[in-house]
C-alpha positions as CSV (number, residue, x, y, z in Angstrom):
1,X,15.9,-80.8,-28.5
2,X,13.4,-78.7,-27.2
3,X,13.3,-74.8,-28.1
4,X,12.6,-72.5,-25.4
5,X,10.7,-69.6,-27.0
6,X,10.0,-66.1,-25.5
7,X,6.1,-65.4,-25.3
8,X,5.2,-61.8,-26.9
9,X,5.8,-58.7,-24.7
10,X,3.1,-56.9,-26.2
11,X,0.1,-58.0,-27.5
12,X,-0.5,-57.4,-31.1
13,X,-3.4,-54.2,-30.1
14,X,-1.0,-53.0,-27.4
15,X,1.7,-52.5,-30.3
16,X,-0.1,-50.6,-32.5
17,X,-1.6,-48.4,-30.1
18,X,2.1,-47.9,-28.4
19,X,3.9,-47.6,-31.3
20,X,5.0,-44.2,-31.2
21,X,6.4,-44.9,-27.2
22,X,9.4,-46.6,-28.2
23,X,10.7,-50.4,-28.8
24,X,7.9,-52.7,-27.6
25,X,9.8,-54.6,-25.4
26,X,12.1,-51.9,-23.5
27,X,12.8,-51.9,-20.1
28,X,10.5,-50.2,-17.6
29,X,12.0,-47.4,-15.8
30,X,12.7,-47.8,-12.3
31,X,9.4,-45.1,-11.1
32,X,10.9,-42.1,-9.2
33,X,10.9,-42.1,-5.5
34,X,7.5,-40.3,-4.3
35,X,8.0,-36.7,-3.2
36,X,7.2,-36.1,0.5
37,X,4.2,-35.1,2.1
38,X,3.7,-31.1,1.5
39,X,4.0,-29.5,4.6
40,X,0.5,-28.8,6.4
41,X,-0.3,-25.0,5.4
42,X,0.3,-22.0,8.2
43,X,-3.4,-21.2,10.2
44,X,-4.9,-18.9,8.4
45,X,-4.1,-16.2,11.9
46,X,-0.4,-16.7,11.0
47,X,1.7,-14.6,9.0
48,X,2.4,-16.7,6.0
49,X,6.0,-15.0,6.2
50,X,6.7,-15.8,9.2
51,X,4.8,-18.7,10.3
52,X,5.4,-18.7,14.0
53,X,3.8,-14.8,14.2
54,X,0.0,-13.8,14.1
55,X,-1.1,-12.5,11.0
56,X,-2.0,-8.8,10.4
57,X,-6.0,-8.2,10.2
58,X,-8.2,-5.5,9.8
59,X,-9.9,-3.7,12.6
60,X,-13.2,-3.4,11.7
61,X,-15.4,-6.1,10.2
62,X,-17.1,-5.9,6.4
63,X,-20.3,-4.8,8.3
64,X,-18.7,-2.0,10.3
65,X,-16.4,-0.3,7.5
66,X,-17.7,2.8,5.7
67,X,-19.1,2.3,2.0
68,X,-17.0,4.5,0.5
69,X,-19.2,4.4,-3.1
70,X,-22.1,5.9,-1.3
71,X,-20.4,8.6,0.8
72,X,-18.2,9.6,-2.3
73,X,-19.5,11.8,-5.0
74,X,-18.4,10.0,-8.6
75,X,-15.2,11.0,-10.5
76,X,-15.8,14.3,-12.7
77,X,-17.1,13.7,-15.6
78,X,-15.2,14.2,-18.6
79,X,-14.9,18.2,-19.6
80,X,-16.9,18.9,-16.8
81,X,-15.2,22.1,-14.4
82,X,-13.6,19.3,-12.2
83,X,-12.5,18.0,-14.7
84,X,-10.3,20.3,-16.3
85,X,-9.2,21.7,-13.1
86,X,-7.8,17.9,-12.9
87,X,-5.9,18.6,-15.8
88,X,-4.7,21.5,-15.4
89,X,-3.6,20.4,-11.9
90,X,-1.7,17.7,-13.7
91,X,-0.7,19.9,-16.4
92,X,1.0,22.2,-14.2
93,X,2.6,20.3,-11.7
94,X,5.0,19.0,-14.6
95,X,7.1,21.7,-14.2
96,X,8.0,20.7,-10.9
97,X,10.2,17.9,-12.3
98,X,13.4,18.0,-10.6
99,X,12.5,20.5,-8.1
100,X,12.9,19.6,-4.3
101,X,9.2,19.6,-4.1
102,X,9.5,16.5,-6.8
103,X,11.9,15.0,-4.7
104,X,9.6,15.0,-1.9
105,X,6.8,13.8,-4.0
106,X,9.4,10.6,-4.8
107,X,9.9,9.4,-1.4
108,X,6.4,9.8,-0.9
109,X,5.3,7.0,-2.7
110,X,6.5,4.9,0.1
111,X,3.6,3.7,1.9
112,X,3.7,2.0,5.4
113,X,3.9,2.6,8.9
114,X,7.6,2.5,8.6
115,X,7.7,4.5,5.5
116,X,5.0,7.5,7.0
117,X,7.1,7.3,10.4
118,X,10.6,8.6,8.5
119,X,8.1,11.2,6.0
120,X,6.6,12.6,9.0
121,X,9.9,12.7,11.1
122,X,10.4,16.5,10.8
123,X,7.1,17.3,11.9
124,X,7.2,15.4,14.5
125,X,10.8,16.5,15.6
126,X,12.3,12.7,16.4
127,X,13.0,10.3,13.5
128,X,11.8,6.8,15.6
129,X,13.6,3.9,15.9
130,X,10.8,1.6,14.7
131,X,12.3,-1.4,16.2
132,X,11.1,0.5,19.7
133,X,7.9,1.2,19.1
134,X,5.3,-2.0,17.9
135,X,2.4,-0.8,19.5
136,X,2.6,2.0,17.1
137,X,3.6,-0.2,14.1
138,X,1.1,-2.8,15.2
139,X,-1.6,0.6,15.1
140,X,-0.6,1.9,11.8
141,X,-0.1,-1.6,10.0
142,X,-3.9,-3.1,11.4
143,X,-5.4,0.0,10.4
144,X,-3.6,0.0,6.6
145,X,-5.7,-2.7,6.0
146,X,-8.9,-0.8,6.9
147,X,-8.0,1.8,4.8
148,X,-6.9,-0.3,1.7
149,X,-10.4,-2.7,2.0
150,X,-12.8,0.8,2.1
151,X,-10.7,1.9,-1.4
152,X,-11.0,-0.9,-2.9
153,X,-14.7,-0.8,-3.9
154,X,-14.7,3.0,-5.7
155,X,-11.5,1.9,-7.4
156,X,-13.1,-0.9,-8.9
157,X,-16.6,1.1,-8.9
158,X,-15.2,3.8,-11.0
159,X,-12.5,2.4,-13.0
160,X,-10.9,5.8,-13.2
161,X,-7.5,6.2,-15.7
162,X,-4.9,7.4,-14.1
163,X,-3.2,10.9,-15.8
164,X,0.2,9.8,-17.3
165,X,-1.8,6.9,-18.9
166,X,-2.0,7.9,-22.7
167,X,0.8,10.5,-23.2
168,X,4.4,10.8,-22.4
169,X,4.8,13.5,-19.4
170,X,7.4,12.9,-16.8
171,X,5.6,11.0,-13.7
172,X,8.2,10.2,-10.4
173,X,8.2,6.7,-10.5
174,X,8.9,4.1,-13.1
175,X,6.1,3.4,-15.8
176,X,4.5,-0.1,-15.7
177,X,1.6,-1.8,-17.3
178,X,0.6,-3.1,-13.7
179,X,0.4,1.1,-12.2
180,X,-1.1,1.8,-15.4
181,X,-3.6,-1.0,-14.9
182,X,-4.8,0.6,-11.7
183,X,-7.4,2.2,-10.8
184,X,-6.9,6.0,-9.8
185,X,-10.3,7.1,-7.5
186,X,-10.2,7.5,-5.3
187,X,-5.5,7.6,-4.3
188,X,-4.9,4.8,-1.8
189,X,-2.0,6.8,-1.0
190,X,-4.1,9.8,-0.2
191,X,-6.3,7.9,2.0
192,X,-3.5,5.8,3.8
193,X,-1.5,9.6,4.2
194,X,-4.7,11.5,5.8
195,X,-5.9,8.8,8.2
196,X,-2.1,8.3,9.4
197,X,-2.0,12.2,10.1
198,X,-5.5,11.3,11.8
199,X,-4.3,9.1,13.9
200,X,-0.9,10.6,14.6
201,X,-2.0,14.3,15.6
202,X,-4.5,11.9,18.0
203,X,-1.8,10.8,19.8
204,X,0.4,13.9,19.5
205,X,-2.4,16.5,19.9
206,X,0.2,19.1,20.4
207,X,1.8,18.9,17.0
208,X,-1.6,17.9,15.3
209,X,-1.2,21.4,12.7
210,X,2.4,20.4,11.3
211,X,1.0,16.9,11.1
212,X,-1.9,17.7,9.5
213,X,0.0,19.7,7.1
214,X,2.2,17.0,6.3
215,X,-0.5,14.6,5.7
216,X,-2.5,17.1,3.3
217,X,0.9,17.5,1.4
218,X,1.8,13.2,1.4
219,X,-1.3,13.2,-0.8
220,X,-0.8,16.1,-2.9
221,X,2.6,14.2,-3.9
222,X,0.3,12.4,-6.1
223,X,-0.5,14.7,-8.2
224,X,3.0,16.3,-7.8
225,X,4.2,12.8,-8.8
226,X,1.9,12.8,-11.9
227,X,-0.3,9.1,-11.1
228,X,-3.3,10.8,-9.1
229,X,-5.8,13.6,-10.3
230,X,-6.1,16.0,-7.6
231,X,-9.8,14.8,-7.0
232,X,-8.5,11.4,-6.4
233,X,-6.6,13.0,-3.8
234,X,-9.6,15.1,-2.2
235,X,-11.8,11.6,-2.5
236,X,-8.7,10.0,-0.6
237,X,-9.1,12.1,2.3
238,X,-12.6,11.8,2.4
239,X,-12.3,8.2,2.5
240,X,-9.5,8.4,5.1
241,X,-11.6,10.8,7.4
242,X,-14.3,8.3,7.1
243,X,-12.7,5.2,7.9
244,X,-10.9,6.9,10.8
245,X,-14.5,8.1,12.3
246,X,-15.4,4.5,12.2
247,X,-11.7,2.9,13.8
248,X,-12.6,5.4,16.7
249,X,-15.6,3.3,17.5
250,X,-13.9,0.2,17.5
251,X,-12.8,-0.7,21.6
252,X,-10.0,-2.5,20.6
253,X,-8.3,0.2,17.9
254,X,-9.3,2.5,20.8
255,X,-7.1,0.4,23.1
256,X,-4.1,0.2,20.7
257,X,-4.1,3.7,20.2
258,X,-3.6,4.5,24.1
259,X,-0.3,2.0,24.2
260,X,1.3,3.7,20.8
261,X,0.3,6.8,22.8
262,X,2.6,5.7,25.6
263,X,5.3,4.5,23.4
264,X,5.9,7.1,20.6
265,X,5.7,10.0,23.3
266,X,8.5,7.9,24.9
267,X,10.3,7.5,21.7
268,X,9.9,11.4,21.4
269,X,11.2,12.5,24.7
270,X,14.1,10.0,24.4
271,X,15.6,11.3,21.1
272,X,19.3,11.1,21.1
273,X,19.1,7.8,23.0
274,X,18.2,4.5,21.5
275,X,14.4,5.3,21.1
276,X,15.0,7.8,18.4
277,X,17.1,10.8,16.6
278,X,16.7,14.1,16.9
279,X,15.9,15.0,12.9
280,X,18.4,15.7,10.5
281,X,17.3,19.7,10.7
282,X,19.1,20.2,7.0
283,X,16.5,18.2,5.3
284,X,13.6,19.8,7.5
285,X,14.5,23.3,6.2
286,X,14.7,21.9,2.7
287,X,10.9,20.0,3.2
288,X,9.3,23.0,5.4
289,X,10.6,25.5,2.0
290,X,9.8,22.9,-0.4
291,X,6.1,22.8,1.1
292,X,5.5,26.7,1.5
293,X,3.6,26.8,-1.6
294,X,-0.2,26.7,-1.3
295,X,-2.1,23.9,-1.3
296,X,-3.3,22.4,-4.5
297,X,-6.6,23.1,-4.9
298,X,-9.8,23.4,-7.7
């Protein structure tokens, strides 16, 4: 009778070095089914949100932005006169904790074109439905990214601390390692608030003082709100001034801005009807007496 014998699964070297992996002569698993294909990535012109809709970009090219490190002067330097008025700015605004201008300060840190639209609604008299008005959106949104790209370089530059960082005074907004990580010169926020009020008393000439205003007092939130020294806010405005000089010369940001022209003086005249609402005049009083005080300044 002849014995039918089972050759080795595993040859002698294959079993010491597999050891470890489990009985020698197990099964194989079945392999797992291979995962599909990864979708081809969106162009890089599309919104990576929304696929189907062209991406945001920049007005002006690397070569026709404003170098903000040269036209800045450096942050003060510690104890200089600047300095402390920093400080002191800081130190004082504090108090305002609770206050109505500290409320203001809060909703300030929203930054935007939707955000800016609803902070600047009383001065402009008409709270806009921004649904109605994408030129003006479109404007404000392309040149954002101008505005954050010339910051970028002196924040990185200077490496500034912000204020709260290293003590325990009341700020408006939540503390986190990633604001504290920031840099503070010169305030994005600052130079984002000025160029808008730039740009908006453009295209509203007539209300270009209460704008103005406004804008001067969306970066002073900054301080009000404890994560900006005051000269990060003067910086931001000099950065925002520049960059908007610059957007001027650009033929297509010039073209943009005569179409939001168009639109948000339509959204203006048609308060009350689907374009906009008038403003709630409760909270305007409260703002226009909440920003009677003078200016922060050295």
């Amino acid at each position: 009778m002849r014995l039918l014998l089972r050759p080795p699964c595993l040859s002698a070297v294959l079993v010491l070095l597999l050891a470890s992996a489990g009985p020698a002569c197990a099964e194989e698993a079945p392999r797992p089914a291979p995962s599909p294909a990864p979708s081809a990535p969106p162009s890089l012109g599309a919104d990576t949100l929304k696929p189907g809709k062209p991406a945001v970009k920049p007005y002006l090219a690397d070569t026709a932005l404003p170098d903000a490190i040269q036209i800045l002067p450096p942050p003060p330097a510690h104890d200089a006169p600047l300095d402390k008025a920093d400080r002191a700015a800081f130190a004082t605004t504090r108090a305002l904790k609770g206050s109505p201008r500290w409320e203001i300060a809060a909703n300030d840190v929203s930054e935007g074109a939707a955000a800016v639209l609803e902070n600047f609604a009383c001065v402009l008299g008409t709270r806009i439905d921004q649904a109605r008005v994408p030129a003006v959106i479109n404007l404000l949104e392309r040149a954002r990214l101008d505005l954050a790209h010339a910051t970028r370089g002196p924040k990185v530059h200077y490496r500034r601390l912000r204020p709260f960082v290293g003590n325990e005074a009341p700020i408006c907004v939540q503390r986190t390692e990633k604001l504290a990580d920031s840099f503070s010169y010169p305030s994005g926020h600052a130079t984002q608030g000025w160029a808008y009020a730039l740009i908006l008393a453009a295209l509203v000439p007539e209300k270009a003082t209460a704008i103005l205003v406004r804008g001067r007092a969306y970066g002073e939130s900054r301080v009000v709100c404890g994560v900006h020294w005051l000269s990060d806010v003067v910086a931001g405005r000099l950065t925002g001034t520049s960059v908007f000089a610059a957007l001027m010369g650009d033929p297509t940001f010039r073209g943009d801005m005569e179409k939001a022209r168009a639109e948000l003086r339509a959204a203006m005249t048609n308060a009350g009807t689907g374009a906009g609402a008038a403003s709630d005049q409760a909270i305007c009083t409260r703002e226009t007496e909440a920003l009677r005080e003078p200016p922060l300044e050295f």
